[in-house]
C-alpha positions in Angstrom: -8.1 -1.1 -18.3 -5.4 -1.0 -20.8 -4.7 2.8 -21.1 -2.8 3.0 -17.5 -0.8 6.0 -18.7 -3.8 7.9 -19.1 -5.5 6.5 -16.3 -2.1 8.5 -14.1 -2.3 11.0 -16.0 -6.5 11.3 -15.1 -5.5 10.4 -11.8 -2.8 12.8 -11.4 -5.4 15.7 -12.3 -7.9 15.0 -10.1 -5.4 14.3 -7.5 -4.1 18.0 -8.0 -7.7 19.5 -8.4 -8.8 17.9 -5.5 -5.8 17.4 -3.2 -8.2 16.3 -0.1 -10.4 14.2 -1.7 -9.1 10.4 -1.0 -11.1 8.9 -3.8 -8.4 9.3 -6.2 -5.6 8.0 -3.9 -6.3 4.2 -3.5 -6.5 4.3 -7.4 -3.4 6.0 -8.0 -1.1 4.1 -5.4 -2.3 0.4 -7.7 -1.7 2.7 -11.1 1.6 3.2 -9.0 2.4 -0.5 -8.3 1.5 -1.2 -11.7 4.5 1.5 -13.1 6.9 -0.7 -10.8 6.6 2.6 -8.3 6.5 0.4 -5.2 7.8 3.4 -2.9 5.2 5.9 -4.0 2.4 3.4 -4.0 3.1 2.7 -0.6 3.1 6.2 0.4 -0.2 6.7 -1.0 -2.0 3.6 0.3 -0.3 5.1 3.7 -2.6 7.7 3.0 -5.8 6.1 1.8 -5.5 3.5 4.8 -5.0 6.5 7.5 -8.7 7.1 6.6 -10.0 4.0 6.1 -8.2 1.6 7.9 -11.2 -0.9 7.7 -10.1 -2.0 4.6 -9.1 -5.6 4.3 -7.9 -5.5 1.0 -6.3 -2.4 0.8 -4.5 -3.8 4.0 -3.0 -6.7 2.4 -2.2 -5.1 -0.5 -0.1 -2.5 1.8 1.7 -5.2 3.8 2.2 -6.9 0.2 3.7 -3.9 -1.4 6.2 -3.7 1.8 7.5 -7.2 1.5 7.5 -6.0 -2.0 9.8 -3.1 -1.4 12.3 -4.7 1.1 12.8 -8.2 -1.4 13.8 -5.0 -3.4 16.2 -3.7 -0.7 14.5 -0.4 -0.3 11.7 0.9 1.1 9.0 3.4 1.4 9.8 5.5 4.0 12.9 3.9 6.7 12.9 0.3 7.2 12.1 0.9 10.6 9.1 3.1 9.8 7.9 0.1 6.8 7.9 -2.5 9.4 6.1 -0.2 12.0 3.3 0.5 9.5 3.2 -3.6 8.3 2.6 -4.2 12.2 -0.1 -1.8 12.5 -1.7 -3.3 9.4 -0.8 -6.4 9.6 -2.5 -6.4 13.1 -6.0 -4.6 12.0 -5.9 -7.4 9.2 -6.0 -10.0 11.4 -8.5 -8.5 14.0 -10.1 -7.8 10.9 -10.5 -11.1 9.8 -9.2 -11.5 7.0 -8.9 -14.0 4.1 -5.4 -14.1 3.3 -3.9 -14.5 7.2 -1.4 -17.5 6.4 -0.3 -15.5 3.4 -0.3 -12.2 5.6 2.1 -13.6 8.5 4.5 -15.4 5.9 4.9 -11.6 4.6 5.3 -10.4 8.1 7.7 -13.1 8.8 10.3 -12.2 6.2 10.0 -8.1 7.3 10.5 -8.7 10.4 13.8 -10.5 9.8 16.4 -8.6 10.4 
């Protein structure tokens, strides 16, 4: 818990070894936010949520590390492309029911502010 360099690097490895296996990707992309590497982490969770996008948590935390990113003034991908995939998960969150909605649609508020 308090050895997150060598949970990357650990990470990293496996992520190398095993390039198609997704169980390493969730992991990494929070070791990511963690490291202040908002852009990366939201490129993985991209990832991880293209296969599991039944994941409520792993939902909000994408739509939170995208508000994240553009209080920043950068972004993951484009800003277009950011807000796109916030929509998309914003939207399975909600049909998804769940817990943090209010909290969800303030984020989604601010991105979509031009």
């Amino acid at each position: 818990e308090r050895r997150l360099n060598e949970a990357r690097a650990v990470l990293d490895e496996a992520m190398e070894k095993w390039p198609g296996d997704l169980r390493f990707v969730r992991p990494r992309a929070i070791v990511s936010a963690t490291f202040g590497q908002g852009q990366q982490a939201v490129r993985l969770l991209t990832r991880y949520l293209e296969v599991n996008p039944t994941d409520v948590e792993s939902l909000q935390l994408g739509i939170e590390w995208t508000y994240h990113l553009k209080l920043a003034r950068t972004e993951a991908r484009t800003p277009a492309d950011d807000l796109a995939l916030a929509r998309t998960w914003a939207s399975a969150y909600t049909r998804l029911k769940g817990p943090q909605q209010s909290l969800v649609r303030r984020w989604m508020q601010f991105l979509e502010k031009k």
